[in-house]
C-alpha positions, 0 to 999 in steps of 0.5 A: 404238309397240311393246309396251314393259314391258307399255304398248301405243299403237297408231294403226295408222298403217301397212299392218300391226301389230306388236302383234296376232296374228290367232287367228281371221277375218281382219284388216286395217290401213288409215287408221289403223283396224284392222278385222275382217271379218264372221266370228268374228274374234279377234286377240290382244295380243303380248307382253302379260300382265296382270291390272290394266290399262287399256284404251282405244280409239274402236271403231266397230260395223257394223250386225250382232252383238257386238263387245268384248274379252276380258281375263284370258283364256288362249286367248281362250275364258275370262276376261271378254268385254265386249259391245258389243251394237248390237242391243239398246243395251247392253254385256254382260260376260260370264264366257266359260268359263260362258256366263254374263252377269255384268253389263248395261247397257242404254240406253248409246246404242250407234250403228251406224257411229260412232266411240266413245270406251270405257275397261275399267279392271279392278284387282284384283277391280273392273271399270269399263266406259265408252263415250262418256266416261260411266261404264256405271252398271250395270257395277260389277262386283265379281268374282275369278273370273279372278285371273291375269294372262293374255292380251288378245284383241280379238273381233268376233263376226259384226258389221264392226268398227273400232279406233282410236287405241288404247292398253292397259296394265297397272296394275303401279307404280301408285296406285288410288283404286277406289272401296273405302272402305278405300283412303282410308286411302292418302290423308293429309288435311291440310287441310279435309273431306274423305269417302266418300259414294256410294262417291267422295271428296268435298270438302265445300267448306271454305275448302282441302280436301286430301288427299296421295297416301300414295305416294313421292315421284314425277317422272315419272307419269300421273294419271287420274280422274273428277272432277265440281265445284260452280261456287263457286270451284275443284278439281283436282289437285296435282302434285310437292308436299311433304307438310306444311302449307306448300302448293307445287308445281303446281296443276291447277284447273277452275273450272265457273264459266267452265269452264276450267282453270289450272295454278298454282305454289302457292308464291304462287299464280303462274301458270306460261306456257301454263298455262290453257285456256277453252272446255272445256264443263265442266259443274256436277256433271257427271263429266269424265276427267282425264288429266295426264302429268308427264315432266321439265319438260313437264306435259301437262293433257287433259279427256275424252281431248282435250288442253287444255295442253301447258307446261313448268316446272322450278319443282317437279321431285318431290313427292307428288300430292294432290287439292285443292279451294278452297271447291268442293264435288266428287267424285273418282272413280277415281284411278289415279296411275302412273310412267312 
């Protein structure tokens, strides 16, 4: 799909690509993978200019160097370059104008020849890194040094390397809970106990916690997070609700217990048709991604990047989006809700 106000999703499905530009080495598109050859390989995003954005993709290392992206780049030889480094296990951010290291994970589980989910969230001054759906710890990166909107480049450094399934968009119409405990002054509580404790908000699992979004009113919108639950009874996300008391709208829930998720009609607590999913392999105070799309009557519901319900419903067509939790203790961890 093109480029379209700055949101690329690309499955190279083609011979060729209208969303990259090769700068350096060569680059080619087969099998819906997009693949640099062993050199200093650099191709950059057409059209696109960001300084908030996400970026996600499955990657796939040779045996050889580094791999990774820059992003807040003019020429692709400044900005942050992040590393994918086969060799010693680890992913480097590095500031790319200094030659310096800036962050370091090690021991991320990086494999040769195998296909990898990653996620780069960078708002603001905040740089998030994940592989494999889990958080690098060590990469929480507070920084200002590039404060510009500017280019994304893709390098492979010596090393054969794949991309996938990608998709890349900058964070513009959008509300961000990134873990900086003056934004929990954006949530409105109305209900329950909810704090910051390790840099997340957390229910303390009352009878109903809940917190609104301190947003417009919203129809159309993505929501991520990253949400880890106890196994008492359930928590998740509410979605075009009003504010006030009075509990509607929809209500997505994940109960650890029998690791499944429900979306629900508040007003009576009805279920809505092909609302719920098993099997989902949701784990005790185990972080998962969320990801949940709302676009006319269709209401799309996917866990670590995999879709789990696809429905629709015309009951709720606005509302404000909350995060809710029914005497389950849980944490929710960066939330980025954006229009579409």
């Amino acid at each position: 799909m093109p480029l379209s106000n700055n949101y690329l999703i690309d499955n190279f499905s083609g011979t060729s690509t209208p969303n990259w530009t090769p700068r350096e080495g060569v680059w080619s598109v087969a099998n819906g993978e997009y693949r640099a050859n062993f050199s200093d390989a650099v191709t950059q995003a057409n059209n696109f200019i960001a300084k908030d954005l996400v970026f996600e993709c499955d990657i796939m290392l040779g045996s050889n160097f580094d791999s990774g992206m820059t992003l807040r780049s003019v020429d692709g030889l400044d900005g942050y370059f992040i590393l994918f480094r086969r060799g010693d296990n680890a992913i480097w951010v590095r500031d790319f104008h200094k030659e310096l290291v800036i962050e370091r994970a090690n021991n991320v589980g990086i494999v040769a020849n195998t296909w990898t989910r990653i996620r780069i969230i960078m708002i603001k001054d905040r740089l998030l890194v994940y592989y494999n759906n889990v958080q690098a710890p060590q990469i929480d990166m507070k920084t200002n040094t590039y404060d510009i909107r500017s280019n994304f480049f893709l390098r492979s450094w010596f090393n054969e390397t794949a991309y996938r399934a990608m998709r890349l968009y900058e964070l513009k119409d959008f509300y961000a809970e990134t873990l900086d405990q003056l934004l929990l002054t954006k949530w409105i509580p109305y209900k329950g106990n909810f704090t910051i404790e390790n840099e997340r908000i957390r229910s303390a699992g009352d009878a109903i916690d809940l917190l609104i979004a301190n947003t417009e009113d919203m129809s159309d919108f993505r929501l991520e997070a990253s949400l880890r639950i106890d196994d008492n009874r359930d928590s998740g996300f509410m979605l075009r609700s009003s504010t006030g008391w009075n509990e509607d709208g929809f209500y997505v829930a994940f109960d650890a217990r029998n690791s499944t998720c429900t979306i629900f009609d508040l007003t009576g607590m009805s279920s809505i048709h092909n609302n719920h999913a098993t099997n989902l392999n949701i784990s005790r105070m185990v972080f998962f991604h969320v990801t949940i799309i709302c676009s006319g009557n269709s209401i799309q519901v996917f866990v670590n990047d995999a879709q789990i319900i696809n429905t629709t419903s015309s009951r709720f067509s606005s509302g404000k989006v909350g995060i809710r939790s029914f005497h389950n203790q849980c944490d929710f961890d960066n939330i980025i809700i954006r229009k579409i």
